[in-house]
C-alpha positions in Angstrom: -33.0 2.6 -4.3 -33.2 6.3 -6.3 -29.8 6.9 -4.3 -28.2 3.6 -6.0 -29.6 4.7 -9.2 -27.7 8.2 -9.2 -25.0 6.2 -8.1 -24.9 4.1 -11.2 -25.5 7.2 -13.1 -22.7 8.9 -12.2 -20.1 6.0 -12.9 -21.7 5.2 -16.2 -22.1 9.2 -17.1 -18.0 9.4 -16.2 -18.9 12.2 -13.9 -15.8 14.6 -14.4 -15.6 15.2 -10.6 -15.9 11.4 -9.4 -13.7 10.4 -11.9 -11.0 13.5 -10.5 -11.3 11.9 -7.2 -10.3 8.4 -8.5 -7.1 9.3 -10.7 -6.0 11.3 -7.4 -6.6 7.7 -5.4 -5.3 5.9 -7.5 -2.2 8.2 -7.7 -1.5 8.1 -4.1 -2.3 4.3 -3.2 -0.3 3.2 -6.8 2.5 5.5 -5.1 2.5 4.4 -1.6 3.0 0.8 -2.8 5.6 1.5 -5.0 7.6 3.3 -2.4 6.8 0.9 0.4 8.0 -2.2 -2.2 11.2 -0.5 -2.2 12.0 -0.5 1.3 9.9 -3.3 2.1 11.1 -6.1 0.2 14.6 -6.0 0.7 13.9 -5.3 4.1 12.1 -8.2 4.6 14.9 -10.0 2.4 17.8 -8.8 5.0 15.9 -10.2 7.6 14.8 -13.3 6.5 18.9 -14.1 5.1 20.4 -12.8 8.3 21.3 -14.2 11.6 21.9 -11.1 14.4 21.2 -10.7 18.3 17.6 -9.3 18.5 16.3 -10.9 15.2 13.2 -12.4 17.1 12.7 -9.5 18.8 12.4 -7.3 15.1 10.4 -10.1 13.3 7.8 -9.7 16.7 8.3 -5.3 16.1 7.9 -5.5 12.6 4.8 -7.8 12.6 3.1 -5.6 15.1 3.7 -2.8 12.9 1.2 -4.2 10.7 -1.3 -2.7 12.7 -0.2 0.5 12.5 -2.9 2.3 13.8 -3.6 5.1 10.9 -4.7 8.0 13.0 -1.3 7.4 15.3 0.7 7.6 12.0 -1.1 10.6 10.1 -0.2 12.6 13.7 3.1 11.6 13.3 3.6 12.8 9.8 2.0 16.3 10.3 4.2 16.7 13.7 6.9 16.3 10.8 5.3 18.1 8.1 4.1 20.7 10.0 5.1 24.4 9.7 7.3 24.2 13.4 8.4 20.6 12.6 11.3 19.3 11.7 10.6 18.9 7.6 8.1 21.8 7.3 10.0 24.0 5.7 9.7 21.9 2.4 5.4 22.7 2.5 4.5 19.1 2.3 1.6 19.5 4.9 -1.9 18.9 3.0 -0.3 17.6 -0.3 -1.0 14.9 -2.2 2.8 13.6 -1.4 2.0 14.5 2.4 -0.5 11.5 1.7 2.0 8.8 -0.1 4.5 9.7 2.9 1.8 8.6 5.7 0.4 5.7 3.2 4.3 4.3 2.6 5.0 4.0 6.5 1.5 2.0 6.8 1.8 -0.1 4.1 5.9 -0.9 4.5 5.7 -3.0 7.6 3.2 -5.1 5.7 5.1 -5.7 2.8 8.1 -6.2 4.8 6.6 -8.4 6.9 4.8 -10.9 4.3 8.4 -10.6 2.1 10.5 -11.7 4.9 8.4 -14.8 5.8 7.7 -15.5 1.5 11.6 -15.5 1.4 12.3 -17.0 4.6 10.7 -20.6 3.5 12.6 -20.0 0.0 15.5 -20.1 1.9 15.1 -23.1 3.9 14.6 -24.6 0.6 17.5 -23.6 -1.5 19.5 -22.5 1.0 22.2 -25.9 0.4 22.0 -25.5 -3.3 23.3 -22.0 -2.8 25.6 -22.5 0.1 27.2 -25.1 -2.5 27.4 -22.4 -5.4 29.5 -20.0 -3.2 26.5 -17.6 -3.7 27.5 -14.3 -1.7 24.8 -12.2 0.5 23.7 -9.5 -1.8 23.4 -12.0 -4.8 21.2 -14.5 -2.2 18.5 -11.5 -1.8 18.6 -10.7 -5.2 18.2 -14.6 -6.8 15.1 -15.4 -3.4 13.7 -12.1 -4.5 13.2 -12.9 -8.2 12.4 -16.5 -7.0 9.8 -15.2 -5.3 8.8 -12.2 -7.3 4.8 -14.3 -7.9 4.8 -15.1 -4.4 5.7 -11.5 -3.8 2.5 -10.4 -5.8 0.4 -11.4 -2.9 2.4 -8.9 -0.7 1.7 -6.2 -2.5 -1.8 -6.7 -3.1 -2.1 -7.0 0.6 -0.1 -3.2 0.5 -2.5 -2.0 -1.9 -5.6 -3.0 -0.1 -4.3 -1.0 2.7 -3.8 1.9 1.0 -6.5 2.2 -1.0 -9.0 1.7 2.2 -7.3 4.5 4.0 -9.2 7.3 5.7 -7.4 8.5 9.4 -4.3 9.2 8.1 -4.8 11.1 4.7 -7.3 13.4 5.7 -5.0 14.6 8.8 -2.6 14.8 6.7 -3.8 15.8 3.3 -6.9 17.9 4.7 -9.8 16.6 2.7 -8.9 19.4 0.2 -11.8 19.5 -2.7 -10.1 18.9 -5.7 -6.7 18.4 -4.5 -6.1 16.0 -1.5 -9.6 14.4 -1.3 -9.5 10.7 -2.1 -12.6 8.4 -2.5 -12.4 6.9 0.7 -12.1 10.8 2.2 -14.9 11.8 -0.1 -17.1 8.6 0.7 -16.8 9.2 4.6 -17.6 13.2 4.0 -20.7 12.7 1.9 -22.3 9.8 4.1 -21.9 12.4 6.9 -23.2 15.2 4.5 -26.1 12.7 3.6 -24.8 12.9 0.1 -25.2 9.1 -0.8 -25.2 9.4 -4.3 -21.4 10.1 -4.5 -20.6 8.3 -1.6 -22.4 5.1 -3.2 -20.7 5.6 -6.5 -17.3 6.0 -5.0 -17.8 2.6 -3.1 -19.0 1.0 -6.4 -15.9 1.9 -8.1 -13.8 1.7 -4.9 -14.3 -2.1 -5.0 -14.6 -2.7 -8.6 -10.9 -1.0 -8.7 -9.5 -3.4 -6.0 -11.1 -6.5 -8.2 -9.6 -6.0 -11.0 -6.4 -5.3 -9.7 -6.3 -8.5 -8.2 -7.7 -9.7 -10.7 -5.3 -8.7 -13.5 -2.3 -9.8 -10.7 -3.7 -12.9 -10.5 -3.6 -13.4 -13.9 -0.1 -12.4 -14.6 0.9 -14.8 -11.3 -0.5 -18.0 -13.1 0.9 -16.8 -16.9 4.4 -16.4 -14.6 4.1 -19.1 -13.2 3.2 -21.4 -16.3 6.1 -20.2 -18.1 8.6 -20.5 -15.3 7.6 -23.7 -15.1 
């Protein structure tokens, strides 16, 4: 219990080097998803509009990728990153954008993934009443898309979670780097091992209060949509 009390301390107090931790989080998660909606939803659009030899087979790919395992992608990224890999002359290795790049490949199948099938029973619906309009291919992703944009909501939220729970990938990537690549879940894992609980503690507690009121404030916003488009 003392531990939970310094925990609640430390939020309250706005300790300077918790709070550090959580703008740099939020940074890289907020990042990630923004990156990963960019190729993920029109991804998932292309797929879910288009008919081509193999389409079963990429739907089965890209839903597996889901599961990207997070250690098997931070690897991956410091091969690339790395000073004899192929993009390590740019010195992105143990970076905060080191950390976005390994966060956007996990969270882009997801979003891609949840967008194509969001879009896919769209289509199904309006499909005639578009096929009657003439509507051409670019302007059918772009009118689902926007249909869809509260739907859509959930898919990023799913995203964020993702990123925001990350561990295995950001510290091989980033390095755990005190006061410039360490995130709260990087910081929460370190200072459990350290027996540090205090920080730990008050990292969780702001951790999930963070992912609440995102979803929280989404959800919102989804209903006020919504009621309005309605």
């Amino acid at each position: 219990m003392p531990d939970n009390v310094t925990a609640l301390q430390l939020v309250l107090t706005g300790d300077p080097a918790l709070f550090a931790i959580v703008r740099l989080s939020l940074l890289v998660s907020l990042s990630a998803v923004f990156c990963a909606a960019l190729i993920g939803i029109p991804l998932g659009a292309l797929i879910a509009l288009t008919r081509f030899a193999g389409r079963e087979g990429v739907i089965v790919v890209l839903n597996g990728l889901m599961g990207l395992p997070p250690v098997v992608v931070g690897l991956a990224v410091y091969l690339l990153l790395s000073r004899s890999g192929p993009l390590g002359e740019f010195g992105l290795l143990f970076t905060p954008t080191a950390m976005v790049i390994a966060q956007t490949i996990l969270v882009t199948p997801i979003i891609a993934a949840l967008a194509r099938q969001t879009i896919e029973d769209l289509w199904v619906e309006y499909r005639d009443e578009l096929a009657a309009m003439n509507v051409g291919p670019a302007r059918r992703v772009l009118t689902l898309i926007w249909d869809a944009r509260f739907s859509l909501v959930t898919a990023l939220l799913a995203g964020f979670g993702r990123a925001a729970a990350e561990v295995g990938a950001i510290i091989i990537v980033g390095g755990n780097i005190q006061g410039f690549t360490r995130t709260m879940t990087t910081t929460i894992a370190l200072e459990t091992s350290k027996g540090d609980l205090p920080l730990a503690v008050g990292l969780g507690i702001v951790l999930i209060a963070i992912v609440m009121a995102i979803n929280a404030v989404a959800w919102g916003a989804r209903r006020v949509g919504e009621r309005y488009a309605g």
